[in-house]
DSSP file (Angstrom, degrees, kcal/mol; ACC not computed):
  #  RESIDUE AA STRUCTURE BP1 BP2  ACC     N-H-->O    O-->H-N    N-H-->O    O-->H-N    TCO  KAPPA ALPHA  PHI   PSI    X-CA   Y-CA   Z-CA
    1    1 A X              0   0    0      0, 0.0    94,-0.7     0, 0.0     2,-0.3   0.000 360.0 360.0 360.0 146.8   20.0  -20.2  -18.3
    2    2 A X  B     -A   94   0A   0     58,-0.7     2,-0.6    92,-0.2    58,-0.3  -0.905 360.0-141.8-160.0 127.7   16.7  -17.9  -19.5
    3    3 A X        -     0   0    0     90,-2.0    56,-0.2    -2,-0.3    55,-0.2  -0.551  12.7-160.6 -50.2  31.7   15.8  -14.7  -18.9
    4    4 A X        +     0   0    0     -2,-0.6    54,-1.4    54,-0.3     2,-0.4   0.204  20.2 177.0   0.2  86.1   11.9  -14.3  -18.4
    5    5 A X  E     +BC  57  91B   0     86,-2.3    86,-1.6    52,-0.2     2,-0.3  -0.910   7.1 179.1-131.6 150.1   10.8  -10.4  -19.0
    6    6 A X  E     -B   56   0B   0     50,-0.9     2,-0.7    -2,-0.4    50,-0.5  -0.675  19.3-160.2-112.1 132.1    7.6   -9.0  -18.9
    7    7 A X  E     -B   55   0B   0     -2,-0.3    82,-1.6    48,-0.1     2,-0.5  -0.894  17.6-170.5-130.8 124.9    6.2   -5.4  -19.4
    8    8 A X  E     -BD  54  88B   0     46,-4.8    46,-2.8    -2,-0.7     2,-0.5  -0.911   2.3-173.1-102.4 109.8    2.7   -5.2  -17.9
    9    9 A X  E     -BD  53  87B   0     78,-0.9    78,-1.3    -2,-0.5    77,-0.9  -0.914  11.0-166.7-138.1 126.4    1.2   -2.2  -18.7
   10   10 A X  E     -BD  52  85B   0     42,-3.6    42,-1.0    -2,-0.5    75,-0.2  -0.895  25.2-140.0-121.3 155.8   -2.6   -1.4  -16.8
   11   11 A X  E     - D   0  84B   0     73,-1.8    73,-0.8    -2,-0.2    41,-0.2  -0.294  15.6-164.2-110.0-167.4   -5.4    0.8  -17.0
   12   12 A X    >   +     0   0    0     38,-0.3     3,-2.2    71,-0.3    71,-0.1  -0.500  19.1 171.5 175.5  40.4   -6.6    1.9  -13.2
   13   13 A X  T 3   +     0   0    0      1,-0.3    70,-0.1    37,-0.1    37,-0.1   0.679  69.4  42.1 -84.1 -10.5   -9.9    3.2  -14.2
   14   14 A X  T 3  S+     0   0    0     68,-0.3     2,-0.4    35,-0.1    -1,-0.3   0.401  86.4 115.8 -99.7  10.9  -11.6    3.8  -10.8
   15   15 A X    <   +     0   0    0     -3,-2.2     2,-0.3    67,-0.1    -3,-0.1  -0.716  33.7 170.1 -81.2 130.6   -8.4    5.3   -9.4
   16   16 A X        +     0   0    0     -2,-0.4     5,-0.0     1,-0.1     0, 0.0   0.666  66.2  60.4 -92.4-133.4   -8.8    9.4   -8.4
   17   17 A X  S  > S-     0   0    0     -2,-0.3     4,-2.6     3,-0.1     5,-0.2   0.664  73.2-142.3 160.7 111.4   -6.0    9.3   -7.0
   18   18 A X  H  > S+     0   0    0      1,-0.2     4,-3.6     2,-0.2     5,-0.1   0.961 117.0  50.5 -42.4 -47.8   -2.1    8.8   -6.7
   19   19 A X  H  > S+     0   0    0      2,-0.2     4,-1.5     3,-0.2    -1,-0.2   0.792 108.6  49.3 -62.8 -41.1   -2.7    7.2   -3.4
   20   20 A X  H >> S+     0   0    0      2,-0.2     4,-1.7     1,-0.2     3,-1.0   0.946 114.7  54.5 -58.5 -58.4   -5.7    4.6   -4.9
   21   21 A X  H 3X S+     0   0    0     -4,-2.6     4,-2.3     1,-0.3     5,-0.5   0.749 102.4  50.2 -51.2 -33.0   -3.0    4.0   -7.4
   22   22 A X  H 3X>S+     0   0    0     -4,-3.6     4,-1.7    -5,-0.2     5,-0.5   0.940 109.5  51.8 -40.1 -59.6   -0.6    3.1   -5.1
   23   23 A X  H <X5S+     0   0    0     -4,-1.5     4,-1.0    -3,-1.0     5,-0.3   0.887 111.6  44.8 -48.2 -57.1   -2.7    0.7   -3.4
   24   24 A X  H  X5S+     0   0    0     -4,-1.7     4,-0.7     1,-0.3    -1,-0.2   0.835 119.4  38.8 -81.7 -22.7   -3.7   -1.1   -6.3
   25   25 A X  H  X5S+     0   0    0     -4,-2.3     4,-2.4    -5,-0.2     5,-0.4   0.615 115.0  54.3 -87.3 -16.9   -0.2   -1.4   -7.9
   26   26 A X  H  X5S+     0   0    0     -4,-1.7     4,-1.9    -5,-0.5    -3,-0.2   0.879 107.7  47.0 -87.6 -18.1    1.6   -2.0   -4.7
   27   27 A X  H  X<S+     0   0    0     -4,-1.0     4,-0.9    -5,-0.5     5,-0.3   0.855 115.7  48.0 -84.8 -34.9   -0.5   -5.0   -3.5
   28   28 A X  H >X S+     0   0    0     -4,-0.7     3,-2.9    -5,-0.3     4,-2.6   0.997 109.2  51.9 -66.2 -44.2   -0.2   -6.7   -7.0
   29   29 A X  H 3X S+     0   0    0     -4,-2.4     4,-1.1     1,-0.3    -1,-0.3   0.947 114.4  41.7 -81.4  -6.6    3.2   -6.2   -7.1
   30   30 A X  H 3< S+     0   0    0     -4,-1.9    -1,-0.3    -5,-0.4    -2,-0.2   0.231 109.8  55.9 -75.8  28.7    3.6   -7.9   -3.6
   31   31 A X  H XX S+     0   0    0     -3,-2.9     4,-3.2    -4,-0.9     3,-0.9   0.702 107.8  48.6 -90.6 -50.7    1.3  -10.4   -4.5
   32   32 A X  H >X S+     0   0    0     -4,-2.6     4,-1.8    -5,-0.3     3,-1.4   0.909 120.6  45.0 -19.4 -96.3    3.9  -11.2   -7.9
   33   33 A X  H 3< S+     0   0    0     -4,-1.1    -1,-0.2     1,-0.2    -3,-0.1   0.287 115.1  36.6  -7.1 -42.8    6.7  -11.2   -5.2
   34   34 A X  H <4 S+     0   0    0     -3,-0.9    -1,-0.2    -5,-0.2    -2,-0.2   0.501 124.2  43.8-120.6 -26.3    5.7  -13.0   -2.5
   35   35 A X  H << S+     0   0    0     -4,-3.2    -2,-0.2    -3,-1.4    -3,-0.2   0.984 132.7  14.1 -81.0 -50.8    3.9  -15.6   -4.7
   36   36 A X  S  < S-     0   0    0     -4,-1.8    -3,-0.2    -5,-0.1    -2,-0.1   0.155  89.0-134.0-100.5   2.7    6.3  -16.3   -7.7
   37   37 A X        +     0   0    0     -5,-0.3     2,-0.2     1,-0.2    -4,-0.2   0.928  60.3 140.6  28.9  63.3    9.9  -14.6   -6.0
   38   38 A X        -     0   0    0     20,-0.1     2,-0.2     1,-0.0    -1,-0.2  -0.807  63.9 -91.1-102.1 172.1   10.3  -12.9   -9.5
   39   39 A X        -     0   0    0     18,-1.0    18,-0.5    -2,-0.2     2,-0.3  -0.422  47.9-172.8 -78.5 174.3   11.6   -9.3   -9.6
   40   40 A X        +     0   0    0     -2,-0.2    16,-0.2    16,-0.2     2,-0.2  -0.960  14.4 150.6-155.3 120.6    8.9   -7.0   -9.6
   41   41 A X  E     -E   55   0B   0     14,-1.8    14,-1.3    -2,-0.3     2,-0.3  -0.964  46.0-118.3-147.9 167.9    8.9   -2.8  -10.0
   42   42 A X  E     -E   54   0B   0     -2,-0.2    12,-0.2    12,-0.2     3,-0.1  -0.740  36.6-179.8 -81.8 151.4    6.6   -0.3  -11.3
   43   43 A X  E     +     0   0B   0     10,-5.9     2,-0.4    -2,-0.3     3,-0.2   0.707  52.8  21.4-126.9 -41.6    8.7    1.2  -14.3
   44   44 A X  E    S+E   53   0B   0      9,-1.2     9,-1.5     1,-0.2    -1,-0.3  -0.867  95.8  41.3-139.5 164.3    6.5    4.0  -15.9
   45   45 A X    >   +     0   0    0     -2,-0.4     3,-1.7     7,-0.2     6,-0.2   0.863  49.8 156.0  80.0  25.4    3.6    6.4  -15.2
   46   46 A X  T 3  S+     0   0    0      1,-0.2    -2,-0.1    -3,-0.2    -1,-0.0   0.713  71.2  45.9 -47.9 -37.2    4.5    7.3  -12.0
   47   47 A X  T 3  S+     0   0    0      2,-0.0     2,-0.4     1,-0.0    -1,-0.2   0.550  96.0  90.2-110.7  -4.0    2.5   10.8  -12.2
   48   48 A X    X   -     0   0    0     -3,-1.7     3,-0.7     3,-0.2    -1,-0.0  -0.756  59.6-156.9-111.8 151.9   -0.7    9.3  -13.8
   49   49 A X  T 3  S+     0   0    0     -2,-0.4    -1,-0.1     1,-0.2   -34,-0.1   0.892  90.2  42.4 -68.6 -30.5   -3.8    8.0  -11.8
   50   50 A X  T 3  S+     0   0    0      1,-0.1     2,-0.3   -37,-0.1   -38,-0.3   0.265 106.0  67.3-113.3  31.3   -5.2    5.9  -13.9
   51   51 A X    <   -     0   0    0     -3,-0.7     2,-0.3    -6,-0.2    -3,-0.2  -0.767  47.5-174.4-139.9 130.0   -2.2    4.1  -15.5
   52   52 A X  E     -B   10   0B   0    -42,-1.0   -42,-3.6    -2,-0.3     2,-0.5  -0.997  15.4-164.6 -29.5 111.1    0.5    1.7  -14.8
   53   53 A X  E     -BE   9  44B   0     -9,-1.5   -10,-5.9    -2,-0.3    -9,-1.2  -0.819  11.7-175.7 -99.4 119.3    3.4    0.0  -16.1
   54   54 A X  E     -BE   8  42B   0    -46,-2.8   -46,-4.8    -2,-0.5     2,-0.2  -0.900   9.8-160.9-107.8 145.5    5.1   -3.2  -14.3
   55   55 A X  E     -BE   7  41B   0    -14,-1.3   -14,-1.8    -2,-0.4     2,-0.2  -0.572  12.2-169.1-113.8 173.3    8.2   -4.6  -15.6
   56   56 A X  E     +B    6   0B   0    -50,-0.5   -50,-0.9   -16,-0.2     2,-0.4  -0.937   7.2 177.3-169.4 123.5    8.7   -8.5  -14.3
   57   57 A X  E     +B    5   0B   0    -18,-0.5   -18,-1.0    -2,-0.2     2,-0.3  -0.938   6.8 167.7-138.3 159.5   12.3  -10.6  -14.8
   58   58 A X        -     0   0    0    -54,-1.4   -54,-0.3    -2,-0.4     2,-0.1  -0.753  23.4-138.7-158.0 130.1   12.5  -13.6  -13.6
   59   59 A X        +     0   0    0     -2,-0.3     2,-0.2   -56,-0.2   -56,-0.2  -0.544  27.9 162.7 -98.4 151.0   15.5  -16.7  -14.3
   60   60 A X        -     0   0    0    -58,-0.3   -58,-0.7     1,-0.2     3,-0.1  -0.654  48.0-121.1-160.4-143.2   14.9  -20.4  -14.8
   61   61 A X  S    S+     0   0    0      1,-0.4     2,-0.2    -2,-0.2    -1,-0.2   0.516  91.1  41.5-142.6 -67.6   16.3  -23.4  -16.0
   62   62 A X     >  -     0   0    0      1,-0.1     4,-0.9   -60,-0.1    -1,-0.4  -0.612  61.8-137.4-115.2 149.4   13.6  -24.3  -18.8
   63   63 A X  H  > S+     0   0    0     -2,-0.2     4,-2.5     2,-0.2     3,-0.3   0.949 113.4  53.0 -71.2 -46.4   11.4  -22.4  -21.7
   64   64 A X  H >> S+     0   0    0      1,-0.3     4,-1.8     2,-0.3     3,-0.7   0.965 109.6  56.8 -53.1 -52.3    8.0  -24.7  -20.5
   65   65 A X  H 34 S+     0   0    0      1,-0.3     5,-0.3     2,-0.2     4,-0.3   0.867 116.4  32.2 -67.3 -18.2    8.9  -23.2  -16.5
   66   66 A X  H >X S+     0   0    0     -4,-0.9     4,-1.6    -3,-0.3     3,-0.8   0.769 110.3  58.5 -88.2 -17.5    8.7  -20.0  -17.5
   67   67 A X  H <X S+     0   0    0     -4,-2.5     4,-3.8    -3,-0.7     5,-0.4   0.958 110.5  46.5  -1.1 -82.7    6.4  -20.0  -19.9
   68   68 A X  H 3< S+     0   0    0     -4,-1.8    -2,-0.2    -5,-0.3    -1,-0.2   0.412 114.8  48.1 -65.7  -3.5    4.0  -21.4  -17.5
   69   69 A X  H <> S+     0   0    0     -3,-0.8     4,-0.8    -4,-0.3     3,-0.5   0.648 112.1  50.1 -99.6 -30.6    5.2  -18.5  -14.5
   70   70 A X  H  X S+     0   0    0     -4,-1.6     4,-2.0    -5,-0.3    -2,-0.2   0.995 113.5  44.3 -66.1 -48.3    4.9  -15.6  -17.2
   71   71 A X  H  X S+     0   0    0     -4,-3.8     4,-1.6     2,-0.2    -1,-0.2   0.721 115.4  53.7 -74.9   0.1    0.9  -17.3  -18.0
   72   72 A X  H >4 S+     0   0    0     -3,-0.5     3,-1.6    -5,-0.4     4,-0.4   0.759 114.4  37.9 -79.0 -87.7    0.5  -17.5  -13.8
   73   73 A X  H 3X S+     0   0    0     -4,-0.8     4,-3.5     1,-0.3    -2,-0.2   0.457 110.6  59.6 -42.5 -25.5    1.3  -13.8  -13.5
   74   74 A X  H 3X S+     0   0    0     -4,-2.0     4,-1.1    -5,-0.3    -1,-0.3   0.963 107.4  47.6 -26.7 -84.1   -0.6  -13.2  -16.7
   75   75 A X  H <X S+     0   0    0     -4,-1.6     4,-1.5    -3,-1.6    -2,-0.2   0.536 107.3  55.5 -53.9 -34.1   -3.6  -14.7  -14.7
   76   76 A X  H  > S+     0   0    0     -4,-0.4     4,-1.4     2,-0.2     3,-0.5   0.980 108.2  57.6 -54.6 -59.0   -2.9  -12.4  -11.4
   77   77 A X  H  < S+     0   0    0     -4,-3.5     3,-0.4     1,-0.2    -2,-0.2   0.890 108.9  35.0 -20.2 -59.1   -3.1   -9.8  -13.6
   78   78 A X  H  < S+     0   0    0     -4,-1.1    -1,-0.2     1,-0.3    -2,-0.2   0.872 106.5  65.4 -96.5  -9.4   -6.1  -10.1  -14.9
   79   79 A X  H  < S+     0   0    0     -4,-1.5    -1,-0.3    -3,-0.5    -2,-0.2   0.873  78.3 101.1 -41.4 -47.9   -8.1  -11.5  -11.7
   80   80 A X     <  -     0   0    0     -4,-1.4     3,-0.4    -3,-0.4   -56,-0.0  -0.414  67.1-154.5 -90.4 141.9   -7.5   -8.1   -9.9
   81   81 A X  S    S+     0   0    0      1,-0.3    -1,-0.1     3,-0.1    -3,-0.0   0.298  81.2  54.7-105.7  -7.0  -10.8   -6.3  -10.4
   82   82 A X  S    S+     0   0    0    -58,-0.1   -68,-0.3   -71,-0.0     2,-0.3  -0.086 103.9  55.0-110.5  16.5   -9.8   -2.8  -10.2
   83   83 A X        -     0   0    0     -3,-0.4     2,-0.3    -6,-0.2   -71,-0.3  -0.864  67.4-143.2-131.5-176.4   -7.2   -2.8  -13.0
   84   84 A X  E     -D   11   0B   0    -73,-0.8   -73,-1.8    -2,-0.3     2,-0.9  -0.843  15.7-129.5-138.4 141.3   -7.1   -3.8  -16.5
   85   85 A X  E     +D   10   0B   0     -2,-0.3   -75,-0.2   -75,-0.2     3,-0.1  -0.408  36.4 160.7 -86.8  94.4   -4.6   -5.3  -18.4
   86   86 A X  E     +     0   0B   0     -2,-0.9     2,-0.2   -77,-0.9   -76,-0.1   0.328  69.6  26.0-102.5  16.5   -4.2   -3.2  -21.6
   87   87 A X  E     +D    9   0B   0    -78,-1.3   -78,-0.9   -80,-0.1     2,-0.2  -0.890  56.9 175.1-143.1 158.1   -0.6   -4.3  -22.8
   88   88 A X  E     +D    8   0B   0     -2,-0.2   -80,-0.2   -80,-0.2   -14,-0.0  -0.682   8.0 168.8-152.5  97.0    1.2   -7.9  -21.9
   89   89 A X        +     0   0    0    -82,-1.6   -81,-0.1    -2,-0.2   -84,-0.0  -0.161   8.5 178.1-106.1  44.0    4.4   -8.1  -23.8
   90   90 A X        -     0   0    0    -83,-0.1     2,-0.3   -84,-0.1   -84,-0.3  -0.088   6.8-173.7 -37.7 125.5    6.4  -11.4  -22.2
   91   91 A X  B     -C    5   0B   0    -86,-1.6   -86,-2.3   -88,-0.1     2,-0.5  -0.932  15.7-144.3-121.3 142.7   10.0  -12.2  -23.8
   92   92 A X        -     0   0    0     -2,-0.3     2,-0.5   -88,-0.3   -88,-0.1  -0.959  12.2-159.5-102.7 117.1   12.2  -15.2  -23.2
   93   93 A X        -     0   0    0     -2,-0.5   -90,-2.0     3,-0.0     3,-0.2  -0.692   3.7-154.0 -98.2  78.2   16.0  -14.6  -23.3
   94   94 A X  B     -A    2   0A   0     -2,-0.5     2,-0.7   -92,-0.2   -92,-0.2   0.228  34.2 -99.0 -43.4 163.3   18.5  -17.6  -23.9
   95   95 A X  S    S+     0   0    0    -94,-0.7     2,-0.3     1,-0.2    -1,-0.2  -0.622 116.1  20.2 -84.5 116.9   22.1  -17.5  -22.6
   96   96 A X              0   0    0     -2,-0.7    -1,-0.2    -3,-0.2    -2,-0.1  -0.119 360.0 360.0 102.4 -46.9   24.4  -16.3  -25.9
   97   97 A X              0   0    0     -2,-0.3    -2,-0.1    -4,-0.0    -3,-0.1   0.528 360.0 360.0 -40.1 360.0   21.1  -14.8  -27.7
């Protein structure tokens, strides 16, 4: 078994607003969710408008499939046109490591 996690961390730069910010982090992560079933949460920066941090776990079988779901979500990331991705830290975690 291996662990997949990811800390996404984004900048929000046309968000005034808690409420824009909501919007834009709450559709990505149900896009994450609903596309790839990984977990999915916002983890920090709750009180600022223009930033966001998503943490990302996901379980798999193989280093190549996850590898290749961490560079999909990668790629949602950075397709959404109102954020920008200004950290991407992905880690793999073996079973016993």
């Amino acid at each position: 078994m291996i662990v997949a996690v990811a800390v996404l961390e984004l900048h929000l730069p046309h968000c005034r607003s808690l409420k824009e910010k909501r919007q834009v982090v709450k559709s990505m992560i149900e896009r994450m969710h609903s596309r790839y079933r990984v977990s999915v949460a916002e983890t920090a920066y709750h009180d600022l408008h223009q930033r966001a941090e998503i943490g990302i776990a996901a379980v798999g079988h193989s280093d190549g499939e996850l590898e290749r779901l961490l560079a999909d979500l990668r790629g949602l990331a950075d397709a959404e046109p109102q954020a920008l991705v200004v950290k991407w830290e992905p880690q793999l975690l073996e079973e016993g490591s």
